[in-house]
N, C-alpha and C positions, 0 to 999 in steps of 0.2 A: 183651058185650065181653070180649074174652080178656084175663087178670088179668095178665099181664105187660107187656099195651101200656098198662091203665087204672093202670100206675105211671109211667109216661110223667109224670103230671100233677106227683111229687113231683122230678122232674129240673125240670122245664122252671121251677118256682115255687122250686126252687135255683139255677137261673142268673141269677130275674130277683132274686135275696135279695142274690148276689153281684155285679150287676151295681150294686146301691143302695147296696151294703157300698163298690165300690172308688169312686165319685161322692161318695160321702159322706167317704171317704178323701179320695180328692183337695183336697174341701173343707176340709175339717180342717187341712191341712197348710197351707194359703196361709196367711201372716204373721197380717192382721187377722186372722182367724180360730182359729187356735191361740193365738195373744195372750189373745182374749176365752175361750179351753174353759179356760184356767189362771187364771181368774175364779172362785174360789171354788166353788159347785153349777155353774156351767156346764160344768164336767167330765161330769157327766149325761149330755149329749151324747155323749160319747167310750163311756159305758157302754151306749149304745143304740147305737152303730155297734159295738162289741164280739158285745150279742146280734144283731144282723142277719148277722155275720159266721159267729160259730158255729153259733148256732141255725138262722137262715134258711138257708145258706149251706151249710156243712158236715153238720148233724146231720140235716139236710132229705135230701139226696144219701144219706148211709146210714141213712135209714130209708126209702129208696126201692132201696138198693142190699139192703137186707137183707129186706124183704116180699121179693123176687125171690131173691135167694140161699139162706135157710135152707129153702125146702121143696125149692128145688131139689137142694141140698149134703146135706138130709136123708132125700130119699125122702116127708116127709110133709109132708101139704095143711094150708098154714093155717091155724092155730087161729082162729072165728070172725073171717071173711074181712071178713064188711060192716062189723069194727071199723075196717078201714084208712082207709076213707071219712070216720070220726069225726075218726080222728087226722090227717087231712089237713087237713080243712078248718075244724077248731076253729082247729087253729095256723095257719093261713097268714091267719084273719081277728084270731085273737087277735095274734100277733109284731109284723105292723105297726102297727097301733093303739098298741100297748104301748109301741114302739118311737117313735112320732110324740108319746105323749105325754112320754115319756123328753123326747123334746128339746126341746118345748113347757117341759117341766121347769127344762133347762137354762139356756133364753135366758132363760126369767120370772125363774129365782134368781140367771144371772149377772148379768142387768140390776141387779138390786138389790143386789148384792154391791158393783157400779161404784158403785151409787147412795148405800154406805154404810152399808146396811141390815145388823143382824148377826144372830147368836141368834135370838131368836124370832121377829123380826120376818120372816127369812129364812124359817124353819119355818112362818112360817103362809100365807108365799105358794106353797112348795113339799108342802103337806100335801094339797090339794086335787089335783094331779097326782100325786102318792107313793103315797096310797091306790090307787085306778086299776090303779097300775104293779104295785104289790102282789098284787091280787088278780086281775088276768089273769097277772101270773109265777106263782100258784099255780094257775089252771087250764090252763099250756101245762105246769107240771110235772108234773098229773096227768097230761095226753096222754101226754106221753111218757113215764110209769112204764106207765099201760095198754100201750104199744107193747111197753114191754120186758117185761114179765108176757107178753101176744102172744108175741114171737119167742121168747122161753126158754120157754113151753107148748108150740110149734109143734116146738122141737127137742130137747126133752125125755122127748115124749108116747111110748108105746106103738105102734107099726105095728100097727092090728087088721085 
């Protein structure tokens, strides 16, 4: 498959980031709804339509604009091509997961924040989704420090 249409896949899984980003928008904004995100953790929710918006969204589109532009803009191929496939498909299964627990986060801690519940009691219902969120936000952080090691090798390197 020719490498400029197999990026094809990081546009089209940007539109569908943005298209959950403004849905989710929209939701957010109606009365009951914003009422309950200003609930204490249920804010959570607001930070997982945040990362769907940039990460999904935006940073998706230029690392899809940028595998395509710097060998173009550079004259040179690619630095280790078959990593693109990692960095695609690690984040587009890690973001949403991350992002569905994010909210899953938010409605468990707002609920309980309505219900009363403060300090610890809050913490121990949000500890079990926190970690999760945690530790797939450090593996989409790695993807993408590998991407950017990628394109700064790619437009860095030597013409040999």
């Amino acid at each position: 498959m020719n490498e400029s249409k197999s990026l094809t896949k990081f546009f089209v899984a940007s539109v569908l980031f943005l298209i959950w980003n403004v849905v989710q928008g929209a939701l957010q904004a109606q009365g009951p709804i914003h009422e309950f995100l200003e609930q204490g953790p249920a804010g959570i929710i607001v930070g997982a339509h945040t990362h769907v918006g940039t990460l999904g969204w935006v940073t998706l589109a230029l690392a899809g604009a940028l595998y395509y532009l710097v060998p173009k803009v550079s004259g040179k191929s690619l630095s280790w091509p078959g990593v693109v496939n990692w960095v695609f498909w690690i984040f587009i299964v890690m973001l949403p997961i991350n992002s569905l627990i994010m909210i899953l986060a938010g409605i468990s801690g707002g609920k309980a924040f309505i219900a009363g519940k403060s300090g610890p009691e809050i913490e121990a219902i949000l500890t079990p989704f926190m970690i999760p969120v945690g530790i797939l936000s450090i593996v989409c952080g790695i993807i993408f420090l590998i991407f950017s090691i990628q394109i700064i090798h790619t437009a860095t390197k030597k013409i040999t």
